[in-house]
C-alpha positions as CSV (number, residue, x, y, z in Angstrom):
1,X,145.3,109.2,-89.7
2,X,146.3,111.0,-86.8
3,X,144.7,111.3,-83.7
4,X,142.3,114.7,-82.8
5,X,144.1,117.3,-81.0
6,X,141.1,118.3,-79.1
7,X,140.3,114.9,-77.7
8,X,141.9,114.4,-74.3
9,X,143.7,110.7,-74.1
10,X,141.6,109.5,-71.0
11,X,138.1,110.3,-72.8
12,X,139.6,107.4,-75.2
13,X,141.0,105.0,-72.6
14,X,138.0,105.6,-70.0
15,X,140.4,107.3,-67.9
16,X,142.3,104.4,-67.4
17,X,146.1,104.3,-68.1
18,X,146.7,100.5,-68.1
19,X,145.0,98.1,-70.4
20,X,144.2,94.6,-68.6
21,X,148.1,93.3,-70.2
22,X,151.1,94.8,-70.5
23,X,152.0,95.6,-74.0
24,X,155.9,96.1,-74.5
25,X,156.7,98.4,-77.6
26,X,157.7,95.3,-79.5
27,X,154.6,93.5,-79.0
28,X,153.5,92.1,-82.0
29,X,150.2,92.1,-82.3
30,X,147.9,91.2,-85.4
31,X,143.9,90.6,-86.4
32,X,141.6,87.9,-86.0
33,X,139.1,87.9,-88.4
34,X,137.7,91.3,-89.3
35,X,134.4,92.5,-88.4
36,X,133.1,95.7,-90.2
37,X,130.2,96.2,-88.2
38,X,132.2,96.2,-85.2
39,X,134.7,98.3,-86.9
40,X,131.8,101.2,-87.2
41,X,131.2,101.1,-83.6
42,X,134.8,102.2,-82.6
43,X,136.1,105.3,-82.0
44,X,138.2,106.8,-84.7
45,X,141.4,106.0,-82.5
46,X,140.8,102.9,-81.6
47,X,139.1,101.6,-85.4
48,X,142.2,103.3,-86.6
49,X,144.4,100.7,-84.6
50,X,141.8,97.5,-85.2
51,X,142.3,98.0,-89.0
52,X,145.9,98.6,-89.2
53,X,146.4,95.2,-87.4
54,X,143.8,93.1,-89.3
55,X,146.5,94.5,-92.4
56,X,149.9,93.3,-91.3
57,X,151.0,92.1,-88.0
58,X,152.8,95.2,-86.6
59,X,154.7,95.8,-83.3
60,X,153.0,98.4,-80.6
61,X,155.4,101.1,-81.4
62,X,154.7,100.8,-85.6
63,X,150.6,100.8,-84.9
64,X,150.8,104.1,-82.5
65,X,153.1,105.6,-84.7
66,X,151.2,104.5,-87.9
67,X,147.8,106.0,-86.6
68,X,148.7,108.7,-85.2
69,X,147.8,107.3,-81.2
70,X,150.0,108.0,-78.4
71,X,152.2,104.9,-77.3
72,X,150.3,104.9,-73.3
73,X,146.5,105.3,-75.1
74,X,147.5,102.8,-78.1
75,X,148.5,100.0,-75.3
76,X,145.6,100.6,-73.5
77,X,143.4,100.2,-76.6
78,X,145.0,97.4,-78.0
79,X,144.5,95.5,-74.8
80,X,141.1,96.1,-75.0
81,X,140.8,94.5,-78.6
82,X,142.7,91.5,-77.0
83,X,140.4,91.2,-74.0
84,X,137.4,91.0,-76.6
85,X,139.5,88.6,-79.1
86,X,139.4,91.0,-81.5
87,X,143.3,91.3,-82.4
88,X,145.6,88.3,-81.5
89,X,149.0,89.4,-79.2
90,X,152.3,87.5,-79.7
91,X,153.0,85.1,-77.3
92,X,154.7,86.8,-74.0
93,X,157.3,84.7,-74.1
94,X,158.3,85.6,-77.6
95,X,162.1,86.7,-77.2
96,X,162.8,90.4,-77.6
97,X,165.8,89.7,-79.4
98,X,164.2,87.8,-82.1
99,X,166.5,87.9,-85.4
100,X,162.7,89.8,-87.7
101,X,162.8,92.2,-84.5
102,X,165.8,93.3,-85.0
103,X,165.9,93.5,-88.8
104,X,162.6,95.7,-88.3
105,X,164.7,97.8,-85.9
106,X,167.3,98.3,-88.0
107,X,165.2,99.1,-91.0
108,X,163.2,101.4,-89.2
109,X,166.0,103.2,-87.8
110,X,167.8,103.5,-91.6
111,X,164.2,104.8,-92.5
112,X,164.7,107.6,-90.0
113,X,168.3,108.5,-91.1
């Protein structure tokens, strides 16, 4: 799934380029109990994201590049499904430097090679 071409980013976001938190690119963030119906009402973008994260519990970076969603519109999206308790977000104090981080760094960067 990639995102359409023709849509602009701020007809996703609402014209806004800041979600109500901060979302660093590692950011974990994963679901909290599915809802399909709610799932129907999202934008393709945006149900896109909701989905992957009610999968596995992925980092910012792996669910914008996953779905096809620029990194700026994903974090805005995302914190909208975390304002609505929709998808749960890592705790902010969560080191960046945690030992799984850094393995999934490495791996994806080997992936990339």
């Amino acid at each position: 799934m990639t995102a359409n071409p023709w849509v602009r980013p701020y007809v996703l976001t609402g014209g806004r380029t800041r979600g109500r938190r901060h979302l660093f690119v590692h950011t974990v963030v994963s679901g909290a109990g599915y809802d399909a119906a709610f799932a129907e009402r999202l934008l393709p973008e945006a149900r896109a994201l909701y989905e992957r994260a009610h999968a596995a519990a992925e980092s910012v970076a792996e669910l914008s590049a996953h779905c096809g969603v620029s990194l700026g519109v994903t974090r805005v999206l995302l914190a909208d499904l975390a304002a609505g308790d929709r998808i749960v977000i890592a705790a902010e104090g969560a080191s960046p430097y945690d030992p799984h981080v850094l393995e999934r760094v490495i791996d994806g960067l080997r992936e990339l090679a």
